[in-house]
N, C-alpha and C positions, 0 to 999 in steps of 0.2 A: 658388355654395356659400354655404350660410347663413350666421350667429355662431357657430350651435348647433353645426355640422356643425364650424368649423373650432377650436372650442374643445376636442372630443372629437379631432379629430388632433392639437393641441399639448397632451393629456394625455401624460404618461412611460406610457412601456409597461413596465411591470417584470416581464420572465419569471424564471421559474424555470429556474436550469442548478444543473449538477452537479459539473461539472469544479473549479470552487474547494475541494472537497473530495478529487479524487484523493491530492496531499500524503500527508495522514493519514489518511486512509481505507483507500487500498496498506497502508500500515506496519502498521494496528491489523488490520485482514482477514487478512492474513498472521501476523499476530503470536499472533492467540487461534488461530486455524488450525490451525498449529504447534504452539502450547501445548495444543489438546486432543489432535492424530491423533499426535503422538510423545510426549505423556506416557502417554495412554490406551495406543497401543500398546507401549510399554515395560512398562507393568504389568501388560495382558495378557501379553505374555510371558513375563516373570518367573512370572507367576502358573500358564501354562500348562506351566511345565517343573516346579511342585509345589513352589513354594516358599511359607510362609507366611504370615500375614496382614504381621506385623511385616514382613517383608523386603518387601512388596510394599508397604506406607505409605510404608516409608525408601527405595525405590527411586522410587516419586510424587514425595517432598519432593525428593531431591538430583535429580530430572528439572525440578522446575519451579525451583528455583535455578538449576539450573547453562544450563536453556532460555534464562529471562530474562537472565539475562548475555552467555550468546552473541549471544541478539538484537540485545541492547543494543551490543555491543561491532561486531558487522557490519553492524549499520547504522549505526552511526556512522563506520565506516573506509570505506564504500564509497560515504557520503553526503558525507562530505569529500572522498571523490577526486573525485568529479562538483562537487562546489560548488573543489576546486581547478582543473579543467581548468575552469569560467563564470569563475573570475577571469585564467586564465593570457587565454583568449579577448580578456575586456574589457578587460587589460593591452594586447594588441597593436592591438586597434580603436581603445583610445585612442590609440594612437601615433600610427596608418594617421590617423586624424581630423583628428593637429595639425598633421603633415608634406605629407599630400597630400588636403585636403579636398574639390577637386574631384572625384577621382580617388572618394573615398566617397560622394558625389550625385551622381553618374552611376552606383553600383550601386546604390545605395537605389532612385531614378527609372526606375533598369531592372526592378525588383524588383517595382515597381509596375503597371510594363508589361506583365509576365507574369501580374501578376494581374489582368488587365484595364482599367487605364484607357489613356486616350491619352497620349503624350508629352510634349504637352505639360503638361496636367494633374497626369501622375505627377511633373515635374519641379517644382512649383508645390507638389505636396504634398510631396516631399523636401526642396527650399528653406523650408519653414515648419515640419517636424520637425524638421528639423538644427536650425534657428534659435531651436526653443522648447528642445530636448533632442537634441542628435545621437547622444552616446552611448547613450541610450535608446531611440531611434529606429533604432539600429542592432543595437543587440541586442536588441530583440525582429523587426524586421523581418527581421534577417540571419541572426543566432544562435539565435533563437528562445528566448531566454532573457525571462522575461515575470517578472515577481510570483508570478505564480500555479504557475510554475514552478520559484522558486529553491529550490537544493538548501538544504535547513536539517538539518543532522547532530544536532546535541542535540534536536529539536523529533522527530525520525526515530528517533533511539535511545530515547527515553522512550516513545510509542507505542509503538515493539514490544517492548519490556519488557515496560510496564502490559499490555499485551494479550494477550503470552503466557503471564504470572500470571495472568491473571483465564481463561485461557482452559484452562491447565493445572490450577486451581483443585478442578475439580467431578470430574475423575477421581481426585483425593486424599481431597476429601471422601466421594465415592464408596467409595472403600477402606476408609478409617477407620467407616463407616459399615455395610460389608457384613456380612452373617450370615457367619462362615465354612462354608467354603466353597461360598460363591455370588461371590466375588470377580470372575472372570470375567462373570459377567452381570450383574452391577449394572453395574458400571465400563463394560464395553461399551454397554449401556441408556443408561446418561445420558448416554454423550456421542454415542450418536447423537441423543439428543432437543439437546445442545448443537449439533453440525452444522444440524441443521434450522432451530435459532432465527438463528444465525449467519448461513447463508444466506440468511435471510430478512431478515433486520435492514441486513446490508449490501448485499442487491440495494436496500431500499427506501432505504438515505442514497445510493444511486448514482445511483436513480431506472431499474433495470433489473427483471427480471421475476422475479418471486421464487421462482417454479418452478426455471426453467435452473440458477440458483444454488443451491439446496437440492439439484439434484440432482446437483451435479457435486462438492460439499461431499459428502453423502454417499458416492458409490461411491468417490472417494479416499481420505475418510476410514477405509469399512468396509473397504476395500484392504486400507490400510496395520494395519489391527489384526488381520484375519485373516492375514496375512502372517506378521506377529510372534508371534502367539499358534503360528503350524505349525512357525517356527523355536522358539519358545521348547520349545515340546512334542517336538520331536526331540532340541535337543541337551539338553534336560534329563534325556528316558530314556539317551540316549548316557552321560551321565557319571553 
């Protein structure tokens, strides 16, 4: 083997992944998601029981307030339960670590065993985890708790705020903007033209196929509008 040859295998290979982006990407896909198919459909509905421009803006704004705060607020309480049970875990490894250390290198070593090396090997790379980082070394090996994985609640709650504003945004403006009575099909128009871009935007930061995703964004999102616009139009004549 050549200089040449073996200078081009000690170059870094730097690929492209995607997973370091799950975190925020979840939170904000979900978050404009949400903030277009329940504000849009709420003001379809309102709109389809024959109420007027006015009640159909003020029913947009107090949907995309009162959206962003819920976001904010449940993902922050469920993103803290998950980030409290990685600390309760890391509490008791660190125990199991200071009391019976062997007893943790011989699961680590096993752990490695199952994922294919030899025994002896896996015990060689366990004794040199431990020794660089054991509790790191064990939670991500054991726990699965990694960087790229830890729960972050405020980093989680802003995301789906911001995203369910910016998502809830274009069916208000839509409102504010329609000829009356055309409310109904403006509001619906844009935000199916907002589902398309959306599924499109976040199949490409996933690095997934931007079909699959536009079309599954769409038939939930027109679901949930037509859904609401048939209730809103029944019990509107009802009362």
């Amino acid at each position: 083997m050549d200089a040449q040859t073996d200078t081009a295998i000690d170059q870094p290979h730097h690929a492209v992944h995607y997973v370091n982006r799950v975190g925020w990407l979840r939170a904000t896909v979900l978050g404009a998601n949400d903030g277009i198919v329940s504000t849009a459909s709420l003001m379809t509905g309102v709109a389809a029981s024959g109420a007027d421009s006015q009640t159909i803006l003020l029913t947009g704004i107090a949907a995309l307030v009162a959206g962003a705060m819920s976001m904010a607020a449940g993902e922050y309480v469920s993103v803290s339960a998950q980030s409290d049970t990685e600390r309760a875990d890391l509490a008791k490894e660190r125990k199991a670590l200071a009391t019976q250390p062997h007893a943790e290198w011989v699961e680590l070593r096993n752990i490695y065993v199952e994922r294919g090396l030899t025994p002896d090997l896996a015990g060689q790379v366990a004794q040199q985890l431990m020794a660089a980082d054991a509790l790191g070394a064990h939670a991500r090996d054991e726990l699965g708790i990694s960087d790229l994985a830890t729960a972050r609640p405020v980093q989680a709650a802003l995301a789906s705020a911001g995203s369910f504003a910016a998502g809830a945004a274009p069916p208000v403006l839509a409102a504010a903007l329609a000829p009356a009575g055309h409310a109904i099909v403006v509001i619906v128009t844009v935000c199916l033209l907002c589902l398309v871009l959306l599924g499109h935007v976040g199949a490409r930061l996933g690095g997934a196929k931007p079909s699959r995703s536009i079309a599954r964004t769409l038939f939930w999102g027109a679901l949930a509008m037509a859904v609401t616009a048939v209730a809103g139009h029944l019990f509107g004549a009802a009362i």
